[in-house]
NUPA-621028 format. One line per 8 residues: their letters; for each residue x, y, z of N, C-alpha, C. Coordinates in Angstrom, 3 decimals, always signed. Example, Ala and Ser with C-alpha at 12.3 -4.5 7.8 and 13.67 -1.06 7.14 Angstrom:
// residues 2
as> +13.190 -5.690 +7.800 +12.300 -4.500 +7.800 +13.200 -3.300 +7.800 | +12.850 -2.250 +7.080 +13.670 -1.060 +7.140 +12.900 +0.030 +7.870
//
This chain:
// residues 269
xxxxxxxx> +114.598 +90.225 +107.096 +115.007 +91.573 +106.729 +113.953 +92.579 +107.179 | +114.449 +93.829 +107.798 +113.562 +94.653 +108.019 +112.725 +95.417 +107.206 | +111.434 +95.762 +106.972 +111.027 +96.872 +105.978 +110.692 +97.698 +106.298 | +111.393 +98.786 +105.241 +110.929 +100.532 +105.604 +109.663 +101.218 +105.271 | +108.995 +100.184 +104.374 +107.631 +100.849 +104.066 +106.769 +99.987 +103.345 | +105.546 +100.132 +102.930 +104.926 +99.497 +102.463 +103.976 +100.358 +101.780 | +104.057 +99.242 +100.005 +103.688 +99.683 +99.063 +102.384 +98.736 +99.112 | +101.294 +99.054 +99.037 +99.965 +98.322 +98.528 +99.358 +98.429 +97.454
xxxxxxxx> +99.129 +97.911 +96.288 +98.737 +97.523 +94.832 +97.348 +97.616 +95.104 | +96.295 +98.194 +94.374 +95.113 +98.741 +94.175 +94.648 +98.249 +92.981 | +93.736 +97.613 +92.575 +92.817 +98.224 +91.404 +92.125 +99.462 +91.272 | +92.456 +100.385 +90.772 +91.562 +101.914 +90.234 +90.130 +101.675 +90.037 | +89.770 +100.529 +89.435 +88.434 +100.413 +89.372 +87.674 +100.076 +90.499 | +88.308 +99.737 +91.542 +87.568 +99.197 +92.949 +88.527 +99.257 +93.816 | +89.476 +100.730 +94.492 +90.322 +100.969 +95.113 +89.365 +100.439 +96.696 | +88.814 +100.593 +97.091 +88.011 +100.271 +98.239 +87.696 +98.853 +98.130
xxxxxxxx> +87.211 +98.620 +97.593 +87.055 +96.657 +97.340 +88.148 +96.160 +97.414 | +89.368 +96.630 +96.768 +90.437 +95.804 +96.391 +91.349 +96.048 +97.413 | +90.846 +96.543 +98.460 +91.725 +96.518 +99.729 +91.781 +95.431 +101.006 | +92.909 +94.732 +101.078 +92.252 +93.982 +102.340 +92.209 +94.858 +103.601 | +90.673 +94.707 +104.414 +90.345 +95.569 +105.602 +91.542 +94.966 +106.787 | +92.331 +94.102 +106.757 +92.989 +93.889 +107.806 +94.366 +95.141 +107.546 | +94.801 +95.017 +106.410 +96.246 +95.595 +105.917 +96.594 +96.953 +106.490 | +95.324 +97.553 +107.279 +96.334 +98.463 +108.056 +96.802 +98.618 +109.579
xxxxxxxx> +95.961 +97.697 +110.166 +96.498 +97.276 +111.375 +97.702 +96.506 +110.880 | +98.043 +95.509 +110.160 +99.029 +94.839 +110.006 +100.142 +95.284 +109.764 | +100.123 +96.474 +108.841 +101.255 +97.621 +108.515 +101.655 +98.966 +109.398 | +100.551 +99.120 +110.344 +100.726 +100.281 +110.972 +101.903 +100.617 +111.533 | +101.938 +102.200 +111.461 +103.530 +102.643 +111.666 +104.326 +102.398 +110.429 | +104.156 +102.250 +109.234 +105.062 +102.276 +108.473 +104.980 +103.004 +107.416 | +105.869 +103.686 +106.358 +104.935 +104.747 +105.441 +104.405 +103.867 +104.304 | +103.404 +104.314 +103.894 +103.151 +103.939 +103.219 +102.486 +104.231 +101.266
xxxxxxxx> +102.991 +103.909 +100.484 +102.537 +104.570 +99.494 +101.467 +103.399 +98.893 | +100.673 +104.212 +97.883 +99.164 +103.846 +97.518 +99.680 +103.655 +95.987 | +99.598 +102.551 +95.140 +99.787 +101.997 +93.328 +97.886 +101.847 +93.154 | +97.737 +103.084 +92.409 +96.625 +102.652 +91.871 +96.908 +101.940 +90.416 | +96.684 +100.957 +90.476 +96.874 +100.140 +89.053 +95.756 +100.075 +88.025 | +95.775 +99.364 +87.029 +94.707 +99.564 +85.463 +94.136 +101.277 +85.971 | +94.578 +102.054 +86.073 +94.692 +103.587 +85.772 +94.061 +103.431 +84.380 | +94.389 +102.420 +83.499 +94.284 +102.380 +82.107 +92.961 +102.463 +81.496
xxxxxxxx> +92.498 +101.826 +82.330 +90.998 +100.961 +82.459 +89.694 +101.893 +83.329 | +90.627 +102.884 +83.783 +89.260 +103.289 +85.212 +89.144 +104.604 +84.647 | +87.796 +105.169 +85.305 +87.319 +106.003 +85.082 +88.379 +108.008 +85.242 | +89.167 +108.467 +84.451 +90.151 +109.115 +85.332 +89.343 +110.324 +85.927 | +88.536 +110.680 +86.091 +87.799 +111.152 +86.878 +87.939 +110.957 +88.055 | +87.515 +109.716 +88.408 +87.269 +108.960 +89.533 +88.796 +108.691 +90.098 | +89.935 +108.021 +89.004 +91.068 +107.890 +89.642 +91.756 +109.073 +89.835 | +91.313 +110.464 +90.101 +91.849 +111.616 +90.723 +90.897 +111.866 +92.128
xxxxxxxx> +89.789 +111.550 +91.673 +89.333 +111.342 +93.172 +89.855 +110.538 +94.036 | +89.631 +109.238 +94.054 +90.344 +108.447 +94.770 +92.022 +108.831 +94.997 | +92.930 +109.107 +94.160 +94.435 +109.517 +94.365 +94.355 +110.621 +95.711 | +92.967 +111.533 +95.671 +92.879 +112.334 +96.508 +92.848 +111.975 +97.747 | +91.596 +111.311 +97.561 +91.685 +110.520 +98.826 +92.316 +109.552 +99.913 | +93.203 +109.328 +99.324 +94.418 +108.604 +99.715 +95.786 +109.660 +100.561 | +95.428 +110.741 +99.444 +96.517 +111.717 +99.813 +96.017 +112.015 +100.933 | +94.366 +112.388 +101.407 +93.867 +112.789 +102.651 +94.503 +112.211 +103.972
xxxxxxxx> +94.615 +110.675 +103.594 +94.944 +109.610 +104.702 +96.265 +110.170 +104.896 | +97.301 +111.311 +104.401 +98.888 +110.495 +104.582 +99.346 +110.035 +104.053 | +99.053 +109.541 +102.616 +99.563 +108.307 +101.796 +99.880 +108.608 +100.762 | +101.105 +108.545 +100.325 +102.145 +108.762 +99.096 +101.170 +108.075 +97.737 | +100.888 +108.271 +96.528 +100.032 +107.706 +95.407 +100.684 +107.748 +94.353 | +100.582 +106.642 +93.745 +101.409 +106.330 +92.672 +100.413 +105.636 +91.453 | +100.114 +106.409 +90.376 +99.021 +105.600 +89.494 +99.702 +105.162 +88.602 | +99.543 +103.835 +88.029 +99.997 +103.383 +86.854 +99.003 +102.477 +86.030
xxxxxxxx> +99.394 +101.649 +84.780 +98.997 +101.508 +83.972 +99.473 +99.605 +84.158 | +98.622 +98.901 +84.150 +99.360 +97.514 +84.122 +99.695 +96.968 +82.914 | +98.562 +97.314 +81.882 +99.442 +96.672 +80.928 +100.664 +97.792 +80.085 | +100.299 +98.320 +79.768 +101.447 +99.609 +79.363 +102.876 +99.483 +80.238 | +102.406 +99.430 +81.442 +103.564 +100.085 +82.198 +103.587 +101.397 +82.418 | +102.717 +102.765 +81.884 +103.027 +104.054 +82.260 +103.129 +103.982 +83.834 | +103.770 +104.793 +84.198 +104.003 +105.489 +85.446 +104.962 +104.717 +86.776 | +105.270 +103.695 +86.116 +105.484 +102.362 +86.742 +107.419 +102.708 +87.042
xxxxxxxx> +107.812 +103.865 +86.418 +109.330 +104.061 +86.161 +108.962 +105.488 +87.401 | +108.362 +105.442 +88.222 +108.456 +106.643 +88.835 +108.410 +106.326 +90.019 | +108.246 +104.606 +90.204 +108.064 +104.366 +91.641 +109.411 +104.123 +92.587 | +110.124 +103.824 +92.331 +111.491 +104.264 +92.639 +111.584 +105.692 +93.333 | +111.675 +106.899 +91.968 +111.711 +108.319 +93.192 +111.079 +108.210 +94.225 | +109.711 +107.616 +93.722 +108.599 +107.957 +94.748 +108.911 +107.258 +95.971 | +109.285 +106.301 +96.214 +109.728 +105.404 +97.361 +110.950 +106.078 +97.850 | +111.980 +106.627 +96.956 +112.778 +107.670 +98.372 +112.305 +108.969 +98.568
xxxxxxxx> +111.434 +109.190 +98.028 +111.122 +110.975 +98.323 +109.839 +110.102 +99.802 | +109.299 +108.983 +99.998 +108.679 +108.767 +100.695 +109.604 +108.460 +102.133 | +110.410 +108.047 +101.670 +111.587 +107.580 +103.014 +113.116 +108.854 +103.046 | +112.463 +109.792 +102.542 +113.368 +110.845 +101.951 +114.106 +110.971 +103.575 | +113.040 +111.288 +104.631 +113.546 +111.248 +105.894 +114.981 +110.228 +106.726 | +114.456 +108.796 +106.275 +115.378 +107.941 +106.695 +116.525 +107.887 +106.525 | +116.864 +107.834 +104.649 +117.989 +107.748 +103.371 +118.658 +109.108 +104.382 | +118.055 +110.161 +104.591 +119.105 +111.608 +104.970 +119.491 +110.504 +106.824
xxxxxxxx> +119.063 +110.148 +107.541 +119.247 +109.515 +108.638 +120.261 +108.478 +108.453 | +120.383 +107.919 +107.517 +121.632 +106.527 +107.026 +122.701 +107.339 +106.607 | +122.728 +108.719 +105.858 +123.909 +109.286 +105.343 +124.411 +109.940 +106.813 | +123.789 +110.253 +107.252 +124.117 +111.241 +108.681 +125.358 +110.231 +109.190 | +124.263 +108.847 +109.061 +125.515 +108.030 +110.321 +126.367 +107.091 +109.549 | +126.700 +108.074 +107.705 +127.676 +107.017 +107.466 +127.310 +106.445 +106.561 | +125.839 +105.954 +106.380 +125.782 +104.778 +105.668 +124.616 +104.891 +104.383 | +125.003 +105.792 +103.411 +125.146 +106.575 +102.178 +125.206 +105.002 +101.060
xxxxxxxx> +124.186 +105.309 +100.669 +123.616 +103.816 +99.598 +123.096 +102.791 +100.340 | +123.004 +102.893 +101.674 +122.044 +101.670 +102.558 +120.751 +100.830 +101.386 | +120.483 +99.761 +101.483 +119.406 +99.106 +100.813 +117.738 +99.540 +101.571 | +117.411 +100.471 +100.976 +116.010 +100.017 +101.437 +114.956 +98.842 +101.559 | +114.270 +98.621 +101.804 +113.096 +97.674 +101.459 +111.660 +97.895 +101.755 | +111.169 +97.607 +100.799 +109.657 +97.832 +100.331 +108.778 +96.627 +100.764 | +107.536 +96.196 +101.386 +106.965 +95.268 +100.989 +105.482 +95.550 +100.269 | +105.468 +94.868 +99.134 +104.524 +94.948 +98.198 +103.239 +94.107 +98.813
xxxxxxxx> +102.038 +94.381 +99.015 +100.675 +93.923 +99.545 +99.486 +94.050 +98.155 | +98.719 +93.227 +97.979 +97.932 +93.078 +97.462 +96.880 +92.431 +97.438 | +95.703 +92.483 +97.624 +94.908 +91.407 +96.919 +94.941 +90.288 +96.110 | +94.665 +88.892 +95.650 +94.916 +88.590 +94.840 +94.399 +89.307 +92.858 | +94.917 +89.381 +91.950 +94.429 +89.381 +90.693 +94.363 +91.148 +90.336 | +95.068 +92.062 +91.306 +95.526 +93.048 +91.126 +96.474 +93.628 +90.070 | +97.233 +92.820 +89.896 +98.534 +93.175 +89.052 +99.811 +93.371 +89.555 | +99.663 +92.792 +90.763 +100.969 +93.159 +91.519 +102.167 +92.463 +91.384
xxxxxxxx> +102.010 +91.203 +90.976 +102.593 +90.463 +90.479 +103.886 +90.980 +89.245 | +102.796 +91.257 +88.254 +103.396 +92.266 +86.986 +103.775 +93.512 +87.358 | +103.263 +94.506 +88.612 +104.168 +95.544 +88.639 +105.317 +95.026 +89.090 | +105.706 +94.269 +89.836 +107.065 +94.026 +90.209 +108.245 +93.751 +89.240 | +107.250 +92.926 +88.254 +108.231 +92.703 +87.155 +108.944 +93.608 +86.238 | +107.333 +94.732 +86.200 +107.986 +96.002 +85.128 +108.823 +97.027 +86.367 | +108.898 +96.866 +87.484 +109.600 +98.009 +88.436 +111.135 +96.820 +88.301 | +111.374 +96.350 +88.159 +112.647 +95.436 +88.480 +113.525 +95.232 +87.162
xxxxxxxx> +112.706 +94.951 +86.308 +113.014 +94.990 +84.670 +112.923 +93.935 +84.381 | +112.718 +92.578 +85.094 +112.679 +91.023 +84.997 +111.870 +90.533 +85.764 | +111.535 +89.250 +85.058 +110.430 +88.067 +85.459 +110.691 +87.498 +86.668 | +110.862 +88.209 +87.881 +111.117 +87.394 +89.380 +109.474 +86.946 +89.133 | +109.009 +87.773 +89.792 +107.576 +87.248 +90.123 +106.798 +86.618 +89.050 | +106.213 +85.525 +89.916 +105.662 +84.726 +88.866 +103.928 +85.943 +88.668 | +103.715 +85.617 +87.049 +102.392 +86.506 +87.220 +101.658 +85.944 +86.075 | +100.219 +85.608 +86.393 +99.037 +84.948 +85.501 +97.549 +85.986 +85.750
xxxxxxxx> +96.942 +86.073 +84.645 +96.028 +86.824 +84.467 +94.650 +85.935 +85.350 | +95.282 +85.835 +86.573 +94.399 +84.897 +87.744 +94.700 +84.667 +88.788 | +93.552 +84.566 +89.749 +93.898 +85.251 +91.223 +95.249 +84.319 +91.764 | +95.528 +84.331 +92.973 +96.037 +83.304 +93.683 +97.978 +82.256 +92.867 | +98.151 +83.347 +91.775 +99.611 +82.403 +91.380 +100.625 +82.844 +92.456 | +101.058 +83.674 +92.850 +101.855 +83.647 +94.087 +101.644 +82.990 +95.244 | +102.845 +82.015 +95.853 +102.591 +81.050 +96.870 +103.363 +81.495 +98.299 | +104.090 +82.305 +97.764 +105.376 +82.852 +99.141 +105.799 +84.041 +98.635
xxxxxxxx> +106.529 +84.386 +99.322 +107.058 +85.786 +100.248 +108.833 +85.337 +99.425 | +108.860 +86.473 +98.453 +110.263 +86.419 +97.798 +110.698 +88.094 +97.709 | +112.115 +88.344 +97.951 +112.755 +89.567 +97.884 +113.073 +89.447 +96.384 | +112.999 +90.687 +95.699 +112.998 +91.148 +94.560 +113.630 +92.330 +94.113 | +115.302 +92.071 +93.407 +116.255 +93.606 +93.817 +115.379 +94.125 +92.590 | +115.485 +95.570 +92.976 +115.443 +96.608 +91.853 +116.324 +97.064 +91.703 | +117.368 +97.814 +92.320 +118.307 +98.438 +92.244 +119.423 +98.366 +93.275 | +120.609 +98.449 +93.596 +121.539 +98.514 +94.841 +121.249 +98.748 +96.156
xxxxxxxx> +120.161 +99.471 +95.849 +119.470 +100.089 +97.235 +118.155 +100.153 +97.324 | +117.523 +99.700 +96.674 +116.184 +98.986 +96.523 +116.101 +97.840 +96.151 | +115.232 +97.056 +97.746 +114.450 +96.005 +97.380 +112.899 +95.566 +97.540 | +112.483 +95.061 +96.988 +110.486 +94.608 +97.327 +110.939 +93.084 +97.524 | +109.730 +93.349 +98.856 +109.368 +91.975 +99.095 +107.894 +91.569 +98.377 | +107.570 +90.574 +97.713 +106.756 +90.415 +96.956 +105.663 +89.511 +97.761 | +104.372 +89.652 +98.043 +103.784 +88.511 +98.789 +102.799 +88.061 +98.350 | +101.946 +87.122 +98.864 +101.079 +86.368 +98.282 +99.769 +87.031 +98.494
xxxxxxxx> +99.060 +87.459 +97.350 +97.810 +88.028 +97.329 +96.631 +87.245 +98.550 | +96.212 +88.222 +99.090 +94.952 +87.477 +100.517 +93.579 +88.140 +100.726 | +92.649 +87.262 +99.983 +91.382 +88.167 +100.373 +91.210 +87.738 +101.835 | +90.366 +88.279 +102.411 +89.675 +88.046 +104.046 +88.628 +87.016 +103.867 | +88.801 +85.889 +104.869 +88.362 +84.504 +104.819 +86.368 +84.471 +104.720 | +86.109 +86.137 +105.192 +84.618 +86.095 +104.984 +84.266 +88.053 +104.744 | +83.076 +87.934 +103.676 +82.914 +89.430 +103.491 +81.681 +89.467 +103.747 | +81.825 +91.149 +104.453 +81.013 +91.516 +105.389 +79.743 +92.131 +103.995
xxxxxxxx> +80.518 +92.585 +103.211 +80.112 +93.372 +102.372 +80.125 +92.824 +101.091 | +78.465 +92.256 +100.716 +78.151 +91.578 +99.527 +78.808 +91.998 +97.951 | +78.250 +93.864 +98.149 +78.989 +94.262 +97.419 +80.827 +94.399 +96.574 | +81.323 +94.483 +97.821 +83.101 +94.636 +97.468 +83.139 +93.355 +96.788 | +82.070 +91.809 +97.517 +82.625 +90.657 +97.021 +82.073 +90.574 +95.495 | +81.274 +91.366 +95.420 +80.947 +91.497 +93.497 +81.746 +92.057 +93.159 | +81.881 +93.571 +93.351 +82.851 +94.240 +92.429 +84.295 +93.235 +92.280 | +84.899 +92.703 +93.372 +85.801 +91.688 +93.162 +85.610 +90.713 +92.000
xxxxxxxx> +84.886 +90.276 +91.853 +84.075 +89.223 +90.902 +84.015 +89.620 +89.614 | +84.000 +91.010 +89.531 +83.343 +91.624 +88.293 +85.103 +91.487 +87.657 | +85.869 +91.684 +88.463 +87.156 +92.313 +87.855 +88.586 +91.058 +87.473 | +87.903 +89.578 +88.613 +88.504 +88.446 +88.442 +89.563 +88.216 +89.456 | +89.130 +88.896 +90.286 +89.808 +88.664 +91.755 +89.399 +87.543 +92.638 | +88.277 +86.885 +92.225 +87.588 +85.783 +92.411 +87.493 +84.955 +91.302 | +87.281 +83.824 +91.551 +87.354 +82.624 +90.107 +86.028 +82.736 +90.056 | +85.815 +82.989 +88.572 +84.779 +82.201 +88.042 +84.122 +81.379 +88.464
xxxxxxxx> +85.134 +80.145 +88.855 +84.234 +79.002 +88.915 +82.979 +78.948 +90.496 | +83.476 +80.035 +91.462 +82.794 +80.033 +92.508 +81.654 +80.874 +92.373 | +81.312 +81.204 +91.650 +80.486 +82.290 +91.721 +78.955 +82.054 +90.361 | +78.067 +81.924 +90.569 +76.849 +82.479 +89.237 +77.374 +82.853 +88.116 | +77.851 +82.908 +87.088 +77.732 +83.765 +85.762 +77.173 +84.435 +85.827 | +76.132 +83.949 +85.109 +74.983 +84.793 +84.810 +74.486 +85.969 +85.629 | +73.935 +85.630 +87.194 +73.891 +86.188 +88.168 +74.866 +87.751 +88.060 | +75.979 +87.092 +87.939 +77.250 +88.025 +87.934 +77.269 +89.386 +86.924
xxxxxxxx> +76.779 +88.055 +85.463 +76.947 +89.392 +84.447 +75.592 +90.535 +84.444 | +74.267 +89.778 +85.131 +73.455 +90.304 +84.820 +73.789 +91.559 +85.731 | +74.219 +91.595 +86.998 +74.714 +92.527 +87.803 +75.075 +93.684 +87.189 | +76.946 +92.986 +85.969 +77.263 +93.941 +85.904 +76.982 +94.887 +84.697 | +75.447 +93.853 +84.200 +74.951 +95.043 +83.299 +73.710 +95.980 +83.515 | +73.200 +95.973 +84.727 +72.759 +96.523 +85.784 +73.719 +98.440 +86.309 | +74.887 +97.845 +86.408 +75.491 +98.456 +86.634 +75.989 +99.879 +85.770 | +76.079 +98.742 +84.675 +76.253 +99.800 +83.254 +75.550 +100.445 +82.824
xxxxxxxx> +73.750 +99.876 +83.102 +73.137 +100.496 +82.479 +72.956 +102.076 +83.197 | +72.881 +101.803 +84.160 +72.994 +103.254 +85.470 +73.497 +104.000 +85.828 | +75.022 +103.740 +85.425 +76.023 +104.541 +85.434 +76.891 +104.934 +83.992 | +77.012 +104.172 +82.886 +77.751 +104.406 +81.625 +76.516 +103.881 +80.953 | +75.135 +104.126 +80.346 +74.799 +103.182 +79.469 +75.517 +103.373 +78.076 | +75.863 +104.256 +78.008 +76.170 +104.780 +76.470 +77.434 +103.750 +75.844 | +77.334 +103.288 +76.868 +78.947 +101.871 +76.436 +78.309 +100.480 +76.173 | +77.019 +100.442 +76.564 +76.069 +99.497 +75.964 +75.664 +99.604 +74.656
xxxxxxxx> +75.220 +101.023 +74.464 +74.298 +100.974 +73.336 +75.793 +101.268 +72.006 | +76.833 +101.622 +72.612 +78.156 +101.334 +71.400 +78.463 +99.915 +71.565 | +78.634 +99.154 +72.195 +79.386 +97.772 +72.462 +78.116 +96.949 +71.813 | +76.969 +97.215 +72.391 +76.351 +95.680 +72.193 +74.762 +96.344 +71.433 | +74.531 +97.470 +70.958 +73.529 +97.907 +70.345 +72.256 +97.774 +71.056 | +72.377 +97.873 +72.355 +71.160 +97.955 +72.845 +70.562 +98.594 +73.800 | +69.635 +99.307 +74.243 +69.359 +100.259 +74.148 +68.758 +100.561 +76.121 | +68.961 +100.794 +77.262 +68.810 +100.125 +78.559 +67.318 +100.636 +78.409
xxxxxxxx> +66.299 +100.156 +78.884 +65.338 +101.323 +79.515 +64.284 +101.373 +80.357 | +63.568 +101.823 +81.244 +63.490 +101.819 +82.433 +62.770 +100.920 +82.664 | +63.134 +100.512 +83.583 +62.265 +98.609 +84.315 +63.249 +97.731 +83.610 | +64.209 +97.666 +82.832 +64.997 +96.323 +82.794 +65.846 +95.942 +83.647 | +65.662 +94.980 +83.375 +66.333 +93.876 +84.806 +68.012 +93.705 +84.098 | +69.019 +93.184 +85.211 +69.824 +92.922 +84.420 +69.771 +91.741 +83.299 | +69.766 +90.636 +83.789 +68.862 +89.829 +83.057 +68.522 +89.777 +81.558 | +67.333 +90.766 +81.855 +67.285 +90.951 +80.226 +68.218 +92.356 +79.344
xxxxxxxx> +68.480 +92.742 +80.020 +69.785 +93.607 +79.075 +70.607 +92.405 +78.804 | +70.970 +91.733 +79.495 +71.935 +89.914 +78.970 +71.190 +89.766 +77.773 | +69.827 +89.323 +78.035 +69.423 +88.841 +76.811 +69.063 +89.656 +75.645 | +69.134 +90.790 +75.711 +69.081 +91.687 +74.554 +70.248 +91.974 +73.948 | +71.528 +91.849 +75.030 +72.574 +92.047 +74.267 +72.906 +90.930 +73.736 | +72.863 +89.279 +74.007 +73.149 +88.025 +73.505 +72.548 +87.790 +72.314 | +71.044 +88.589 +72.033 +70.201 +88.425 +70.823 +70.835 +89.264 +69.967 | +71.154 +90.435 +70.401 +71.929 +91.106 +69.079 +73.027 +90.179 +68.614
xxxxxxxx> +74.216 +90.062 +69.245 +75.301 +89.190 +69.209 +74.818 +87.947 +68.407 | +73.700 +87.186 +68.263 +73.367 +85.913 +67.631 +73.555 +85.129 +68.257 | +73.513 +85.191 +69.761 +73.538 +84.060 +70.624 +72.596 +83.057 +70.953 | +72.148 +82.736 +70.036 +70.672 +81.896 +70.017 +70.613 +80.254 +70.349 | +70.130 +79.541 +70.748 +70.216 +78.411 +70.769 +68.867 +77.627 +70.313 | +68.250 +76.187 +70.263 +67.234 +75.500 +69.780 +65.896 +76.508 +70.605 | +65.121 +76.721 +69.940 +64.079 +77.090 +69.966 +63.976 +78.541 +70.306 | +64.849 +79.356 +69.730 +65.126 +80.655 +69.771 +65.528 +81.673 +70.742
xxxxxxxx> +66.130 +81.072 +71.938 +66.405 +81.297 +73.241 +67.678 +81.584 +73.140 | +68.260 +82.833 +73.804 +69.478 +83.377 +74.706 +70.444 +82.314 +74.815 | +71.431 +82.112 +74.707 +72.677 +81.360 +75.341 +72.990 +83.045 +76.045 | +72.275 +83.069 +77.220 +73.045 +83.525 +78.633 +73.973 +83.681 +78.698 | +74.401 +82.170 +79.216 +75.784 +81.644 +79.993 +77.117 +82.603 +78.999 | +76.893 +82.125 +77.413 +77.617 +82.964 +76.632 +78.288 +84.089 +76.233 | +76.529 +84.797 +76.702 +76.986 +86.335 +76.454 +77.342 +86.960 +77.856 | +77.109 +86.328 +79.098 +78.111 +86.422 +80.190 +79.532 +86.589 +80.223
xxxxxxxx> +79.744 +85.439 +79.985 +81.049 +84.768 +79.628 +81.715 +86.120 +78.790 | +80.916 +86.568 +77.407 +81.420 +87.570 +76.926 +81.661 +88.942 +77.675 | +80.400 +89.543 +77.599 +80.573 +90.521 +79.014 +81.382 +90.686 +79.825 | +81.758 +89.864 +80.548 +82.838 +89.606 +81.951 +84.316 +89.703 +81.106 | +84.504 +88.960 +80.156 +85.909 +89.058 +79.359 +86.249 +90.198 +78.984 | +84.647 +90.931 +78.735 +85.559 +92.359 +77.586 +85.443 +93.446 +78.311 | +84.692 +93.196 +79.907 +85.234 +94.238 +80.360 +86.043 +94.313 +81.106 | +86.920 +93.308 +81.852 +87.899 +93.013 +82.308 +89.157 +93.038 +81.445
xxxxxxxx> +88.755 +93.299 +79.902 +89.834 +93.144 +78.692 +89.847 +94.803 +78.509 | +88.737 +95.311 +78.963 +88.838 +97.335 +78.793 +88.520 +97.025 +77.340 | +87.353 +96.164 +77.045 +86.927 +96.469 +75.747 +85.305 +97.530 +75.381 | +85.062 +97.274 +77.207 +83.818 +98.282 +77.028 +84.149 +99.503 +77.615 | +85.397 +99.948 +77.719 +85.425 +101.605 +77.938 +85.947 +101.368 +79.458 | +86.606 +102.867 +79.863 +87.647 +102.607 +81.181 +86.059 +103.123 +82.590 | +85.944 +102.618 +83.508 +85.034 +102.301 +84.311 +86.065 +102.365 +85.928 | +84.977 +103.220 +86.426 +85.046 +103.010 +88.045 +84.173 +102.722 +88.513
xxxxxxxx> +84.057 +101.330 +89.779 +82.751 +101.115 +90.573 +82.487 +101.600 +91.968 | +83.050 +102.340 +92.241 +82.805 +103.213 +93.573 +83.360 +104.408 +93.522 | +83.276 +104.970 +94.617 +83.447 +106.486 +94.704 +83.955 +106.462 +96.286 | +84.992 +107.223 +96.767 +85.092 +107.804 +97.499 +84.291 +108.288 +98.395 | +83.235 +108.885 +98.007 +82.141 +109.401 +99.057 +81.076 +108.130 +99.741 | +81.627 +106.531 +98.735 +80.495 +105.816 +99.629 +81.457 +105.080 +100.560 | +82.836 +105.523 +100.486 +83.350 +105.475 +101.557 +83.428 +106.202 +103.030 | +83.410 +107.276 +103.183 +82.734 +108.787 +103.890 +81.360 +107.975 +104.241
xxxxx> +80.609 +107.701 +103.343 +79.214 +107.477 +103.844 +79.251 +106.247 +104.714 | +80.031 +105.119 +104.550 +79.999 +103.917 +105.116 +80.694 +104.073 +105.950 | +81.757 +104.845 +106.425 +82.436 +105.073 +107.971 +81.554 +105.932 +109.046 | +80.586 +106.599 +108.240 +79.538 +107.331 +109.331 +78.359 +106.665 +109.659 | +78.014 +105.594 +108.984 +77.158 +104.919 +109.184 +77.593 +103.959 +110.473
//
């Protein structure tokens, strides 16, 4: 079946990370609209920047909410006001209710899975709170004249960029099991402390300050928590483990890890 456009699924919190760098040679020439997803979760600051930036490219933007579902009932208009051109080109010659088709692109562990489900109203797509459950390429009606093709989430077989492959990591677009914990969480409390600390010192009572490593913000926040083990030492691994869950759960406050401008900066470089 032919497709008229292509929709690509985003994380808001790492719209630039969560892109595969091949997906626009692969799509080129086709319109395309932009799902920033967990909208819920990200910084909305930042997810009006980024929406902007997208709009810069040409690109139709659609923010929603994954677990809620807000905004998720608008992608429909938005997909014919995007092909608004064509739909008037099918009535011209006649053919007035033609089926469109969409193909849906993602990363793995995006949510794309689940937007399909809440844009359709039913469980076609299979969807698990983990990378890689889609195995194939299935059409998915929404309506008489809308359909998505649903595909299998694909990171790029090697990253150039250490970073995107953390922020990936941070958000569970990568398994666990390949990656450091610890390493990981100490990162992403590194991160916090520099950019939000104030979601530290509410979440985990402790306090960042200058010269700590990530590391030991882990272990200051694991000692508050009572994460102690024989001889009065950190269980780490633990308060990792915690960390990584609750902010991927949006229990430490809605967060963006890039910006737009270190995109600008990294194409001039």
């Amino acid at each position: 079946k032919k497709v008229d456009a292509v929709c690509e699924v985003l994380d808001a919190r790492i719209p630039a990370s969560s892109r595969n760098p091949d997906i626009d040679a692969l799509t080129a020439g086709r319109p395309r609209l932009i799902v920033l997803n967990h909208t819920d979760q990200a910084d909305e600051r930042r997810t009006r920047e980024w929406a902007a930036y997208f709009r810069g490219r040409g690109w139709a933007v659609l923010e929603t909410a994954a677990k809620s579902g807000a905004g998720v009932k608008q992608f429909a208009p938005a997909v014919r006001a995007l092909l608004a051109d064509k739909i008037r080109a099918y009535e011209e010659k006649g053919q007035a209710g033609r089926t469109v088709r969409v193909m849906v692109v993602g990363i793995p562990n995006v949510g794309k899975s689940t937007f399909i489900n809440k844009v359709s109203g039913r469980k076609t797509a299979k969807a698990e709170d983990r990378p890689g459950v889609t195995r194939s390429n299935q059409w998915v009606p929404v309506d008489p004249t809308l359909e998505l093709l649903d595909t299998p989430g694909i990171l790029w077989p090697k990253f150039e960029d250490q970073r995107a492959a953390e922020r990936l990591a941070f958000i569970g677009a990568i398994r666990d099991e390949v990656v450091d914990v610890e390493e990981l969480a100490s990162s992403l409390m590194l991160f916090l402390a520099k950019n939000y600390p104030e979601c530290l010192r509410e979440r985990y009572k402790i306090e960042p300050e200058a010269g700590d490593g990530g590391f030991e913000l882990l272990e200051k926040a694991g000692r508050k928590r009572g994460f102690l083990i024989s001889g009065g030492e950190v269980n780490t691994e633990r308060m990792a483990n915690i960390l990584l869950d609750e902010f991927r759960g949006g229990k430490l406050g809605r967060f963006t890890l890039e910006t737009p401008e270190e995109m600008e900066d990294g194409s001039k470089n």
